[in-house]
LOBA-381742 format. One record per residue: x, y, z of N, C-alpha, C in turn. Coordinates in steps of 0.001 Angstrom, whole numbers, plus 524288, in hexadecimal, padded with zeros to 5 digits. Atoms other than C-alpha are relative to their C-alpha. Example, Ala and Ser with C-alpha at 12.3 -4.5 7.8 and 13.67 -1.06 7.14 Angstrom:
2
8037A7FB5A800008300C7EE6C81E7880384804B080000;7FCCC7FB5A7FFC4835667FBDC81BE47FCFE80442802DA;
This chain:
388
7FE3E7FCD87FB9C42FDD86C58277997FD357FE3F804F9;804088013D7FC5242D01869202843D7FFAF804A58049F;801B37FBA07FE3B425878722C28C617FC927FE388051D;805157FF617FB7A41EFD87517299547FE798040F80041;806737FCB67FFF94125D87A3A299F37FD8380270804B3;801D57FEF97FA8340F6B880772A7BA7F9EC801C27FF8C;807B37FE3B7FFFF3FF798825F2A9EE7FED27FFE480567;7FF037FF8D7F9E23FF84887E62B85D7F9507FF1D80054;805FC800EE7FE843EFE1882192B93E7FEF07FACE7FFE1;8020D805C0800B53E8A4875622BC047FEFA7FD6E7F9C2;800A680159803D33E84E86DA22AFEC7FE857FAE07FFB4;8053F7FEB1802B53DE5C8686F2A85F7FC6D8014B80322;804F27FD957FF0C3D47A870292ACB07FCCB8046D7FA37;801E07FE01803E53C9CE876002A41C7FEA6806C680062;800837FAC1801793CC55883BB2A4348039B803037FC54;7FDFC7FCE5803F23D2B888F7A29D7C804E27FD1080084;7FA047FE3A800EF3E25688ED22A0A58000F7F76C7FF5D;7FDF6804478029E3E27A87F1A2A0437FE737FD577FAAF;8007F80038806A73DB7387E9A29408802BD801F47FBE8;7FB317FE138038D3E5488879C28D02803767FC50801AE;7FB5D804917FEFB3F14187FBB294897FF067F9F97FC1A;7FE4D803E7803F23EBFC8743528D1F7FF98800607FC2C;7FFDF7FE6C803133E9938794D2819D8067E801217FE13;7F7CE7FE4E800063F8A687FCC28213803757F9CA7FFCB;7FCC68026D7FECD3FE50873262877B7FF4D7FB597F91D;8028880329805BC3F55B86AF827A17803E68028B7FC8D;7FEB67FC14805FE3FAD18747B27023807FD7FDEE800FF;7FA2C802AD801C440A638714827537800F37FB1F8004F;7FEED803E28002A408438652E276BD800517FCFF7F95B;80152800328049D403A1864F3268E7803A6800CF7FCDB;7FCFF7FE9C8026C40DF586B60264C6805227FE277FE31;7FBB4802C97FD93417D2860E7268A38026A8011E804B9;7FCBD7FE7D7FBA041C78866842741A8002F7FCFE80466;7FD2C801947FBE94219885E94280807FB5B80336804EC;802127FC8C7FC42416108652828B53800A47FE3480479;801C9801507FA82416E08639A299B07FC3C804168005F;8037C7FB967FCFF40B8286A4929FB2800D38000780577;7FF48800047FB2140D9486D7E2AD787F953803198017D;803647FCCE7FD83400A68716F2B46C7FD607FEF8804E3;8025C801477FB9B3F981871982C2F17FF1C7F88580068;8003E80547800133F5FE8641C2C85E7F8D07FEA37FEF0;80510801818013C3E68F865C52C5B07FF5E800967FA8A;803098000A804483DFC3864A72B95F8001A7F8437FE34;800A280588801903DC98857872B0A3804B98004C7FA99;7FBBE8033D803E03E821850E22A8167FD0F7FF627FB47;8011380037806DF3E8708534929A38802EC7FD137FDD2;7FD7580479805893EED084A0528DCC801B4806D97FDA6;7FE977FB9A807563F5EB8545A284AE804E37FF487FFEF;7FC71803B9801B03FD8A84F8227C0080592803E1800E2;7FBE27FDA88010F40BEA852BD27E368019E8052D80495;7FF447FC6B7FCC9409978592628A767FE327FC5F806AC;80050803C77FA4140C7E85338298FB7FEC2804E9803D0;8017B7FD817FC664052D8588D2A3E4802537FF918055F;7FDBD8003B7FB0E40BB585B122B0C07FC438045B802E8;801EF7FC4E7FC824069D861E52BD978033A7FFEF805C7;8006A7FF3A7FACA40921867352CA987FF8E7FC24802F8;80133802D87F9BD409A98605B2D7897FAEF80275801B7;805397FD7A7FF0D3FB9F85FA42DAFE7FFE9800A780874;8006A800107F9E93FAE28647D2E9997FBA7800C2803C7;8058F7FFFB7FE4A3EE7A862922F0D67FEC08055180110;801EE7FC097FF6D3EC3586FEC2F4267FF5B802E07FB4C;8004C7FD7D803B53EB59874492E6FC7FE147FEB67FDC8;803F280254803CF3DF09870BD2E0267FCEE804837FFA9;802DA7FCA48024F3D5A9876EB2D83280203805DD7FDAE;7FEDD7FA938014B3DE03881EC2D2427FD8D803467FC55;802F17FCF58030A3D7A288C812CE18802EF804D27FA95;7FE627FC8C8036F3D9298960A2C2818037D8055980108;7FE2B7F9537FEFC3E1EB8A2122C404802B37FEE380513;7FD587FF347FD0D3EA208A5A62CF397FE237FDA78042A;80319800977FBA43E80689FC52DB9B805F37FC4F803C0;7FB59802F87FC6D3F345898102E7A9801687FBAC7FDBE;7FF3E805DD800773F01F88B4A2E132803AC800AB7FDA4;7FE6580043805B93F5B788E912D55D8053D8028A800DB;7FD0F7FDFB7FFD34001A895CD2D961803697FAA98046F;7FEC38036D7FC00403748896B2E23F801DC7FB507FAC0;7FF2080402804144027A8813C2D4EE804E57FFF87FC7A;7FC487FCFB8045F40B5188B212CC01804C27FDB68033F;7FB077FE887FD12415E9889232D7D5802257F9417FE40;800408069A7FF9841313879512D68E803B97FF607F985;7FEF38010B807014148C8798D2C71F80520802EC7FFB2;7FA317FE9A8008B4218F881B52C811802A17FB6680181;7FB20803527FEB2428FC8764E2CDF57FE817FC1C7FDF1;8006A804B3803494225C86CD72C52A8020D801127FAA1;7FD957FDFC80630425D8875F62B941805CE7FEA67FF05;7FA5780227800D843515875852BE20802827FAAB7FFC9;8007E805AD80045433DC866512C16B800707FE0A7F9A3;800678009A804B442E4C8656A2B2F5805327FF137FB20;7FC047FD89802114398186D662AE4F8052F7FC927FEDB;7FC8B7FFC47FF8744300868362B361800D07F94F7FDA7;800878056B803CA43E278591C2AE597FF027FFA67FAF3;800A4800808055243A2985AD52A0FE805F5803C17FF15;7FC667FBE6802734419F8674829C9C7FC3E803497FBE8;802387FE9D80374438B286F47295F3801248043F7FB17;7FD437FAFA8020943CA9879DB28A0B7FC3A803677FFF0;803937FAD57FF91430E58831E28D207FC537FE13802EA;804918006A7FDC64273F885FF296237FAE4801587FF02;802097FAEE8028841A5888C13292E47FB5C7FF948053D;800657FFC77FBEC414C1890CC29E9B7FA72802AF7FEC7;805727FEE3802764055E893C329F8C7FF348039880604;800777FD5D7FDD14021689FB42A867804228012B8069B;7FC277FE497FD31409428A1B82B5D9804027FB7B80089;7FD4D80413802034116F894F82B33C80487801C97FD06;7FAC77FE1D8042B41A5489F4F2AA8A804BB8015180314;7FB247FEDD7FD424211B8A22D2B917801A77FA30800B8;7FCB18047F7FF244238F893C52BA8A803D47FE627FA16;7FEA87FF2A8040E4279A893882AC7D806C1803667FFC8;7FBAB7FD557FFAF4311189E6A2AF20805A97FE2E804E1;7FB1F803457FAFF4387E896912BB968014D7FCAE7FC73;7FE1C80336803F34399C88C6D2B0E5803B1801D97FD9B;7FA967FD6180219440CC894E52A8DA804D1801C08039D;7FA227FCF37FC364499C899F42B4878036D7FB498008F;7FDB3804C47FEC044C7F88C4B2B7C18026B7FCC77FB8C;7FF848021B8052F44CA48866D2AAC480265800977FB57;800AE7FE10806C244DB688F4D29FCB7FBEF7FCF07FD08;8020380285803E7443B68897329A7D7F992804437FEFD;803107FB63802C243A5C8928D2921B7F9E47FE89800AD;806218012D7FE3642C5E8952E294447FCEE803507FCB3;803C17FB018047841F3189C2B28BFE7FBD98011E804F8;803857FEF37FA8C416FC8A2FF2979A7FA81802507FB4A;803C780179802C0408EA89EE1291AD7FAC7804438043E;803B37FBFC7FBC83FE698AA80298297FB957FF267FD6C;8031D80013801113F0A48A99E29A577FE1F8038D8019F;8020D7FA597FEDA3EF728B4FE2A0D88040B803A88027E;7FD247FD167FD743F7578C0382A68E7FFE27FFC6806CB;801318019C7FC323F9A38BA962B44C800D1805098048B;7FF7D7FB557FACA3FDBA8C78D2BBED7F99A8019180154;803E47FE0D7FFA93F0C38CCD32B70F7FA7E7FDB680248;801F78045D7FE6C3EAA48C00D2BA207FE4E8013380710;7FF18801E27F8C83EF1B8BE9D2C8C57FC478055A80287;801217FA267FDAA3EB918CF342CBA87FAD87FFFA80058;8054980031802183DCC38CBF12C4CA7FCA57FC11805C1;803F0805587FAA53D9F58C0242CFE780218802618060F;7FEAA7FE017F9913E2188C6822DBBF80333803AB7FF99;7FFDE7FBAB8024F3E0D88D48B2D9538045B8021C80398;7FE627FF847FB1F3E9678D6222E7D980649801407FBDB;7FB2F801CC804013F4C28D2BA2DE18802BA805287FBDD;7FEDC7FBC4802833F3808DE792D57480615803CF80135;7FB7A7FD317FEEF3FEA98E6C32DAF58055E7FC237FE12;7FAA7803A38021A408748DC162D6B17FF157FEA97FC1B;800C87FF85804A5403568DC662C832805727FF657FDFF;7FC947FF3E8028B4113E8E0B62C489803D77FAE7800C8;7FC9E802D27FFF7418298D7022CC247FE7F7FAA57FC74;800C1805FA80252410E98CA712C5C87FFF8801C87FA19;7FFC67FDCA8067D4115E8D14E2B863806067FE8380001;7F94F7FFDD80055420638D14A2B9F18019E7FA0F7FD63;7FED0804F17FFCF421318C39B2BC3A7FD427FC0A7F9C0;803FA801F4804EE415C48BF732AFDE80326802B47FAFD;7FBDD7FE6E803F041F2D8C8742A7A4804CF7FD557FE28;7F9F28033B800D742B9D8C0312AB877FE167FBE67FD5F;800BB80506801744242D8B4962A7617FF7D7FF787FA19;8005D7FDEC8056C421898BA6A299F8803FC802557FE60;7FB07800BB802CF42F1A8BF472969F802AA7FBCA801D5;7FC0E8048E7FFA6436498B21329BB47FDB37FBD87FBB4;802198058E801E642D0D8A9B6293ED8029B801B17F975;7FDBB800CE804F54310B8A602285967FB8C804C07FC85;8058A7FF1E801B1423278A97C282057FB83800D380235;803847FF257FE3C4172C8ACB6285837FA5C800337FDF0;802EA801D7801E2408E88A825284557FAD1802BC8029E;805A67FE797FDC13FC268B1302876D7FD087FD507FD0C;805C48012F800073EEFB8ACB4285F87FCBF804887FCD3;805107FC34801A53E92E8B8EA2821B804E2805217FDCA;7FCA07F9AA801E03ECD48C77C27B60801838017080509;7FDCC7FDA67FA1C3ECD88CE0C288A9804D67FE87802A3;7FAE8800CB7FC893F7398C79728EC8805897FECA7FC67;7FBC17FD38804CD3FF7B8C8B72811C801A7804AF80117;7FEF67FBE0800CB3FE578D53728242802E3802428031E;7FE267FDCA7FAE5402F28D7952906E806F67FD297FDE1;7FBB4802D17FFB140E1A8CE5528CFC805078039E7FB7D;7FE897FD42805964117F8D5A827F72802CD807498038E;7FD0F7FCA17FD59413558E22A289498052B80054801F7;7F9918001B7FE2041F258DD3828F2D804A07FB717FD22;7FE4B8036A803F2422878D266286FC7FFA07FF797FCCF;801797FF63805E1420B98D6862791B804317FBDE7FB18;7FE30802E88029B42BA98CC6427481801167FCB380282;7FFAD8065A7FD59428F08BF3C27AD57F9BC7FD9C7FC2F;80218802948053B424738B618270987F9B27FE2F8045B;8041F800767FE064145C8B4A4273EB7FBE37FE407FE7C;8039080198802FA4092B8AD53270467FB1B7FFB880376;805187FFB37FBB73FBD88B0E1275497FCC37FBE27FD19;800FF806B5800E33F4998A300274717FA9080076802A9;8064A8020F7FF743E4C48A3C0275CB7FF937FBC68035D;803CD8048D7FEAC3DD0E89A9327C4B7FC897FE607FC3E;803D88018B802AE3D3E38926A272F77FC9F7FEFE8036C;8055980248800923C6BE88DD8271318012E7FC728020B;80174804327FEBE3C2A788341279397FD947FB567FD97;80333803CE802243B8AF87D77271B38022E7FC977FCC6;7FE9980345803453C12487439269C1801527FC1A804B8;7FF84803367FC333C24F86C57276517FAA97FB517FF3B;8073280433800393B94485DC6273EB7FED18016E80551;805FE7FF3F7FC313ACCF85E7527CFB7FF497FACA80080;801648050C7FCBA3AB9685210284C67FA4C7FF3780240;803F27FF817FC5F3A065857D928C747FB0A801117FCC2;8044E80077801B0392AB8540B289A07FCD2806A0800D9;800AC7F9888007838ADA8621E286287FD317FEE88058D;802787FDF87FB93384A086861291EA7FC24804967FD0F;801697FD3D803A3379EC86EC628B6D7FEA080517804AB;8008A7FB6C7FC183798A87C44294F07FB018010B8005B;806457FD578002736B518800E291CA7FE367FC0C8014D;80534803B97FBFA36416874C42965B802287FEF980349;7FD37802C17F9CE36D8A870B62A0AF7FFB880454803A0;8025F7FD5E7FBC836C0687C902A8657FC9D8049B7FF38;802447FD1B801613628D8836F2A316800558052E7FE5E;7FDD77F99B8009A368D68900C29DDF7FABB801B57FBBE;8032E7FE038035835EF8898C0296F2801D7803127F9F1;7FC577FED9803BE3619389F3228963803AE7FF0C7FDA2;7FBA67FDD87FFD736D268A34B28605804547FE5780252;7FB8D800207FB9F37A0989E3B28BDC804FF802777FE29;7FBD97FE398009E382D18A69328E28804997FD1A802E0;7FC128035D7FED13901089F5729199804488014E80376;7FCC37FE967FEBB39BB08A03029A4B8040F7FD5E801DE;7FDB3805927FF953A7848968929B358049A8010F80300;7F9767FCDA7FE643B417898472A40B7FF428008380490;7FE707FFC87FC333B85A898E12B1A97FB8F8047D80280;8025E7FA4C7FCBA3B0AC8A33C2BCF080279802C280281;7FBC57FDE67FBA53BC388A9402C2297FDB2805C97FE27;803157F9F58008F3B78C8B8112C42E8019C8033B7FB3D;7FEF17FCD58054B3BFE88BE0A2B8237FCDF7FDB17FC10;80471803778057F3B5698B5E12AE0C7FB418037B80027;8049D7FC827FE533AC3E8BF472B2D57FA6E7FC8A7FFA6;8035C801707FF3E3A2648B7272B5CC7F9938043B801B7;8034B7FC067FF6539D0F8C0FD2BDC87FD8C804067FE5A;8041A7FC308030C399D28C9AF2B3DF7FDB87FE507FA5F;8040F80222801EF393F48C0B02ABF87FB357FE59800A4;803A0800DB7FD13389E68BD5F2B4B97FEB6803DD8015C;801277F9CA7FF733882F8CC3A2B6907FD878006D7FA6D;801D97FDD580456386948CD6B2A7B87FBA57FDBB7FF09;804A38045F8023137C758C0F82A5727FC6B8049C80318;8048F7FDA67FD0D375478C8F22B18B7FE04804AF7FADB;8006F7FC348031A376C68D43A2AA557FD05800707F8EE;803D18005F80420372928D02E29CEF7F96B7FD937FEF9;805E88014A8003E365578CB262A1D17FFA87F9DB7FCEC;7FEF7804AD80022367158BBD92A0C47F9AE7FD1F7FCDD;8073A801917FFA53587D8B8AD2A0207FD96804547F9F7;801647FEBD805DB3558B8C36529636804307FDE57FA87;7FB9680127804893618B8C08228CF57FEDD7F93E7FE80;800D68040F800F835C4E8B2B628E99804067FD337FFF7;7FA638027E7FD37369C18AB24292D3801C37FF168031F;7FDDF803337FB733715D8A2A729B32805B9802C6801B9;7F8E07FEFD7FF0E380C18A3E72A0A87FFF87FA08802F7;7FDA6804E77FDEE38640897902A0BD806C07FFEE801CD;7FB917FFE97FECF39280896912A9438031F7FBE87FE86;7FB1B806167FE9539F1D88B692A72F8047E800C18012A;7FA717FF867FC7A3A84088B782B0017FEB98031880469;800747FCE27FBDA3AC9E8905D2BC28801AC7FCF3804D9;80017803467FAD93AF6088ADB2CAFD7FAD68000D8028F;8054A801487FD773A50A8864E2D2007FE9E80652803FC;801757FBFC7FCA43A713892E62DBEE7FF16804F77FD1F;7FF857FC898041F3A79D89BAE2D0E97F9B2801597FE05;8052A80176802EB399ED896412CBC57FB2380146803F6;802617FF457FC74394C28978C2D7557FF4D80506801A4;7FF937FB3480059398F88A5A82D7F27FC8A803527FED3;7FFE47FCB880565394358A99F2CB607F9BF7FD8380099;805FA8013180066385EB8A23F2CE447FEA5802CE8020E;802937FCAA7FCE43839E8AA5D2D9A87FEA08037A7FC84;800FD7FB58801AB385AB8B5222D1F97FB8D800EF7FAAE;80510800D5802C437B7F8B0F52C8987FCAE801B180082;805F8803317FC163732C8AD542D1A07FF2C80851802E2;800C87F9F47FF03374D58BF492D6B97FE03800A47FBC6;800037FC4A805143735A8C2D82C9487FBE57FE747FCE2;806D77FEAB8020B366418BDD42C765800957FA1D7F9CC;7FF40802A8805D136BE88B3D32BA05801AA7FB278018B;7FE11805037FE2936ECE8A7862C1A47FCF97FB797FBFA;803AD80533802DE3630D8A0942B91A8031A7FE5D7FAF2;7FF0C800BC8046736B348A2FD2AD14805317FFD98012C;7FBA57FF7D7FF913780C8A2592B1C48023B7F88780105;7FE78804927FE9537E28893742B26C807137FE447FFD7;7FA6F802447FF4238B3F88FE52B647802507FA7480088;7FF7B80505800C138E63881DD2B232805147FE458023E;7FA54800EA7FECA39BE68820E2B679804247FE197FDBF;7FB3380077803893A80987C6A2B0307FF577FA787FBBA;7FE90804D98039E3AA68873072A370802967FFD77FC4E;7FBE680049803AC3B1FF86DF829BA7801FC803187FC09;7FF147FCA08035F3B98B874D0292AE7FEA77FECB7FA63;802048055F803F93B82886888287537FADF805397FF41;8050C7FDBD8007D3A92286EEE288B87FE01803B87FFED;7FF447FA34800EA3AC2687C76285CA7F9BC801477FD64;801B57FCB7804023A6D687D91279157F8F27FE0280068;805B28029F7FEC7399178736127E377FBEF8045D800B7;803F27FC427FB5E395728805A287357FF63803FF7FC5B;7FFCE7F8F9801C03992888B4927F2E7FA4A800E07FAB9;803768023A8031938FED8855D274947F9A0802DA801E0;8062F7FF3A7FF9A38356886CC27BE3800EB8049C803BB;7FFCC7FC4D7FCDE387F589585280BE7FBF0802BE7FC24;800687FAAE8067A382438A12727789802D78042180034;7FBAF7FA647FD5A38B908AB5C27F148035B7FDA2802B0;7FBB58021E7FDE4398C68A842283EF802638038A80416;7FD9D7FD107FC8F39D918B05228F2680399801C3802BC;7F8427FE6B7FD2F3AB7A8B616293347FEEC8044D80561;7FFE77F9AD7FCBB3A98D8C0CC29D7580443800D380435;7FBED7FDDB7FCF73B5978C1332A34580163806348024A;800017FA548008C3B9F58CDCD2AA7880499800E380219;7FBE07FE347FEDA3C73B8CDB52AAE4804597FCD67FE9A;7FC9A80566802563D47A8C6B62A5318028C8033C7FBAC;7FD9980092805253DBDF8C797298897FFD07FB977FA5F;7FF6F804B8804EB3DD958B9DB293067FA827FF357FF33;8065E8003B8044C3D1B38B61628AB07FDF37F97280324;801F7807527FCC53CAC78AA9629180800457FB517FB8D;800058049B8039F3CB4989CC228BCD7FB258004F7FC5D;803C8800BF8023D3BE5F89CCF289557FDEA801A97FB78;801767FBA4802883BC7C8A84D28198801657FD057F90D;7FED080142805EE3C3028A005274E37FC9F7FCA87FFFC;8036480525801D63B98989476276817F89D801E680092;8041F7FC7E7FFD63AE5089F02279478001D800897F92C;7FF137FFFD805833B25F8A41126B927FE307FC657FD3D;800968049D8016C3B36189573266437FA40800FF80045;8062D802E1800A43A3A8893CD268B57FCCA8018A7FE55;8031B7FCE98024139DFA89CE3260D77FB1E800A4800D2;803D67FD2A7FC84396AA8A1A626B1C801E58060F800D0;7FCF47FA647FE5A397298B11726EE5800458003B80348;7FEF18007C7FB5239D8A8B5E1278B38009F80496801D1;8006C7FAEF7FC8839CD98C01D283FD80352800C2800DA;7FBB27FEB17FB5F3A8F38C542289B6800F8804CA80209;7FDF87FA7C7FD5A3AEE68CFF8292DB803A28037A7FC0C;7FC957FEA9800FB3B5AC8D99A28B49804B38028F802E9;7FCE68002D7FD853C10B8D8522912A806697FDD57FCF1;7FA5880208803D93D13D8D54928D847FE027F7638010D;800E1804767FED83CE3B8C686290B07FC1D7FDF27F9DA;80446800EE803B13C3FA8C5A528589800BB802C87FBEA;7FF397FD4B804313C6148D05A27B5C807037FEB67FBD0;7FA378017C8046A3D3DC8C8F1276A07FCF77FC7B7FC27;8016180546805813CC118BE5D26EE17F8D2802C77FEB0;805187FF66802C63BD7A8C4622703B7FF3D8064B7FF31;800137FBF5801293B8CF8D0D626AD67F95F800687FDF1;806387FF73801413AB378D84B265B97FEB77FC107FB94;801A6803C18043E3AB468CFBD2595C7FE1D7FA61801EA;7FF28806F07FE843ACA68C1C025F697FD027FF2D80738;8022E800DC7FADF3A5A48C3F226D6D7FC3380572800C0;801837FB1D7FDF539D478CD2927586803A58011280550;7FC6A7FED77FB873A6E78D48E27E367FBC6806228044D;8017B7FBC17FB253A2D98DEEA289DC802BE7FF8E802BB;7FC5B7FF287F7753A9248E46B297207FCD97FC9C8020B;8014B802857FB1A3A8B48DDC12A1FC7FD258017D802EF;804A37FC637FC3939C4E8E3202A74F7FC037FCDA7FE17;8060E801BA8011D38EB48DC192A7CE7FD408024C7FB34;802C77FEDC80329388658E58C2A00C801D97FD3F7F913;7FE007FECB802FC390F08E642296457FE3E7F92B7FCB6;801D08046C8002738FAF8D701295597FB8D7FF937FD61;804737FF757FEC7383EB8D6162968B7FE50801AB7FA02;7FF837FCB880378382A98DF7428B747FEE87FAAA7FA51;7FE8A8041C803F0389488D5F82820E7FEC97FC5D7FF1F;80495804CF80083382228C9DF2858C7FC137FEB57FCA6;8067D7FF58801FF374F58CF3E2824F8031B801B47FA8B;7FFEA7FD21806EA37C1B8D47B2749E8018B7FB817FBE7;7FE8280412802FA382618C73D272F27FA957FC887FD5B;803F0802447FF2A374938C021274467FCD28018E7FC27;8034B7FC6D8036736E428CA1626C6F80106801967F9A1;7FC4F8003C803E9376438C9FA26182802737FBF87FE5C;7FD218055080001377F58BC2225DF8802DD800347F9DF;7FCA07FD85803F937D708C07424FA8805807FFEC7FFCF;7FB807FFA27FD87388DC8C6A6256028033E7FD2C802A8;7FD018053B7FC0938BEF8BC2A260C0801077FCF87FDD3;7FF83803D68052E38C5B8B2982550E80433800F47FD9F;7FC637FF5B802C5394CB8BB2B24DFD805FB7FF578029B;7FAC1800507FC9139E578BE3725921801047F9F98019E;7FE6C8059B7FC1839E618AFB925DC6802CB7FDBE7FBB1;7FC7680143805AA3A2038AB0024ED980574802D4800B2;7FAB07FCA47FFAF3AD7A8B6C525092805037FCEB801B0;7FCAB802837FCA73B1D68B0F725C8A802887FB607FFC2;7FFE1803B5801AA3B17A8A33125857803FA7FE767FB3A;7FBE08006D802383BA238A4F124D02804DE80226801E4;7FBF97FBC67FC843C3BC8AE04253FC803B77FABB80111;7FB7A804B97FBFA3C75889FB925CE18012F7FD4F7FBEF;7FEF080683804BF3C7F28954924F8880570804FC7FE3F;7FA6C7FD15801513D1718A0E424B5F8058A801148042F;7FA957FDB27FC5E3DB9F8A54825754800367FCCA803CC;802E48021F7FAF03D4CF89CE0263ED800887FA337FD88;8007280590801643D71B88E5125E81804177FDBF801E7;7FDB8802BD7FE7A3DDBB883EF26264803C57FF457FC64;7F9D17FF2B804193E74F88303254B7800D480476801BF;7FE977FB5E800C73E94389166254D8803C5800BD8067C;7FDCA7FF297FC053EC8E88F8E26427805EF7FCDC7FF53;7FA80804258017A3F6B788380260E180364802117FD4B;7FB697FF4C8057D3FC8888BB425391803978052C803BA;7FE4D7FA417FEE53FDF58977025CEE8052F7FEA8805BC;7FD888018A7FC334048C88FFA26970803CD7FD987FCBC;7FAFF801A7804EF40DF18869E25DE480340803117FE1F;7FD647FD2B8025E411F1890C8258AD803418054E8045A;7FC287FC9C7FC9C41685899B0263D2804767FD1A8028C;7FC69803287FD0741DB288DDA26A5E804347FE667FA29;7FCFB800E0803E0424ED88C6225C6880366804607FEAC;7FC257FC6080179428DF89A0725B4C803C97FF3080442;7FCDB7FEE37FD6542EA9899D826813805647FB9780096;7FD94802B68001C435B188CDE265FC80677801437FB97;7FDE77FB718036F43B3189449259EC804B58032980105;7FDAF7FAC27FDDD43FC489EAA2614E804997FEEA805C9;7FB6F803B27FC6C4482E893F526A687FD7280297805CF;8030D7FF137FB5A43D19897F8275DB803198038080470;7FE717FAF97FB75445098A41427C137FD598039D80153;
């Protein structure tokens, strides 16, 4: 079958949404399938087999696009619509499968085309857009309307997580659906020579860990509230940061640097993904503290994977895959944090047990077969079912 793949983001880049995209685009290519990928004009050129990469018209004013909503991107989506119908209209494709707001270019396809599409969600984008530019709120209903049409026109439909099943299952309780995890990282080879964290910048103790973007919903900020809070120096422990933008890092040092924990606080900044599993290795605590969202972060399955324990917010974002058995959860409050740290630390027994929990949890549901048998097999029923 041949298929286009829309991925409205720079590609290859080493973060969350183009690491799933190639992952997704691997698995149909695998499958035999015919892939075009269509995506932005930044990132670095990948090989996968059985799958041709196309992009956007790169237009000088449009560099460095960032994550989440913003002019560029909405300047890119407009670009990639008339490369999608271009596409269209030269190959001929018999399905689209369209990866987050890409399901309205998806749906002009079909107006124009007839040609059928699976609107692939990583997150609920009304709730998305309202969360970053709150101004927006009063028109909740109208962009819901529109994220609804895109989910009854499509053949099918592909969340990421329970939560946004569930919203979907409200109004669409019979549109064929396959909610599709994110895996574990760590089966990615490691190119990169170790970086041993404790002698290279001197972290003391204990490192506690934290891997993933600094955009303000990661709650950075109240992780660096909680380290204050749990007494860094007595608990005997570090916070090692990876990732982030340079202005971000810079942010989040100041705020260190108020809060009295700058000695133990180190923000290394971004690496490879390949070198996931190098870092997570020499953590002893793994750290989620997000404070706000639904879908379950990438990380959180290759956290799992390292049978290390792990902290998180209890929150919908975290409580679909982690729970009291397999993590330490708390509110989103310092103390509360805080709290759990000192119980994780103190209780190495437990953190052992829950990290083993967690760790089998991903070789069982979170894997890379289990992701392939679960994506094969939904694109077979629907073929089945003559994709109406």
């Amino acid at each position: 079958m041949r298929i286009l793949l829309l991925a409205p983001q720079p590609f290859f880049q080493n973060r969350g949404t183009p690491i799933a995209v190639r992952l997704l685009a691997e698995t149909l290519g695998k499958a035999g399938h015919e892939v075009h990928l269509l995506v932005f004009h930044e990132g670095e050129d990948l090989v996968i087999p059985n799958v041709t990469l196309h992009r956007i018209a790169a237009l000088p004013f449009l560099r460095a696009i960032p994550p989440g909503f913003s002019w560029q991107k909405i300047c890119c989506d407009l670009l990639m619509t008339t490369k999608a119908v271009q596409l269209q209209r030269q190959i001929g494709f018999d399905l689209v499968h369209a990866v987050e707001e890409s399901a309205f270019i998806a749906m002009f396809l079909r107006l124009l085309f007839n040609v059928p599409y699976i609107y692939d969600l990583d997150s609920w984008m009304s709730d998305q857009l309202i969360a970053k530019l709150t101004f927006l709120r009063p028109f909740r209903s109208f962009f819901e309307f529109f994220e609804k049409a895109a989910v009854r026109h499509s053949i099918g439909v592909v969340p990421v997580c329970r939560a946004i099943e569930d919203k979907i299952r409200m109004f669409a309780h019979d549109k064929p659906l396959l909610r599709l995890e994110d895996i574990s990282l760590l089966e990615e080879h490691c190119t990169t020579p170790l970086e041993p964290l404790r002698e290279k910048y001197g972290c003391q103790g204990k490192i506690v860990m934290y891997v993933g973007n600094l955009e303000r919903y990661q709650g950075m900020a109240l992780l660096l509230e909680t380290f204050a809070a749990a007494d860094p120096a007595a608990l005997n422990c570090s916070l090692v940061v990876i990732g982030g933008a340079e202005k971000d890092i810079l942010h989040y040092t100041e705020q260190a640097q108020q809060l009295g924990i700058s000695a133990r606080v180190f923000f290394i900044g971004p690496r490879p993904a390949s070198s996931l599993g190098m870092y997570l290795a020499q953590a002893d605590l793994l750290a989620s503290p997000r404070t706000e969202g639904e879908n379950t972060p990438m990380k959180i399955y290759s956290y799992m994977d390292s049978g290390k324990p792990i902290l998180a917010t209890k929150i919908a974002s975290h409580t679909q895959v982690l729970n009291e058995g397999n993590a330490f959860l708390a509110a989103p409050e310092p103390a509360a944090l805080a709290a759990e740290l000192c119980r994780a630390f103190a209780d190495s027994g437990e953190a052992a047990w829950r990290a083993a929990q967690a760790k089998a949890k991903v070789a069982a549901e979170y894997c890379r077969p289990a992701y392939e048998r679960k994506l094969t097999d939904f694109y077979d029923n629907l073929l089945r079912s003559g994709m109406k």
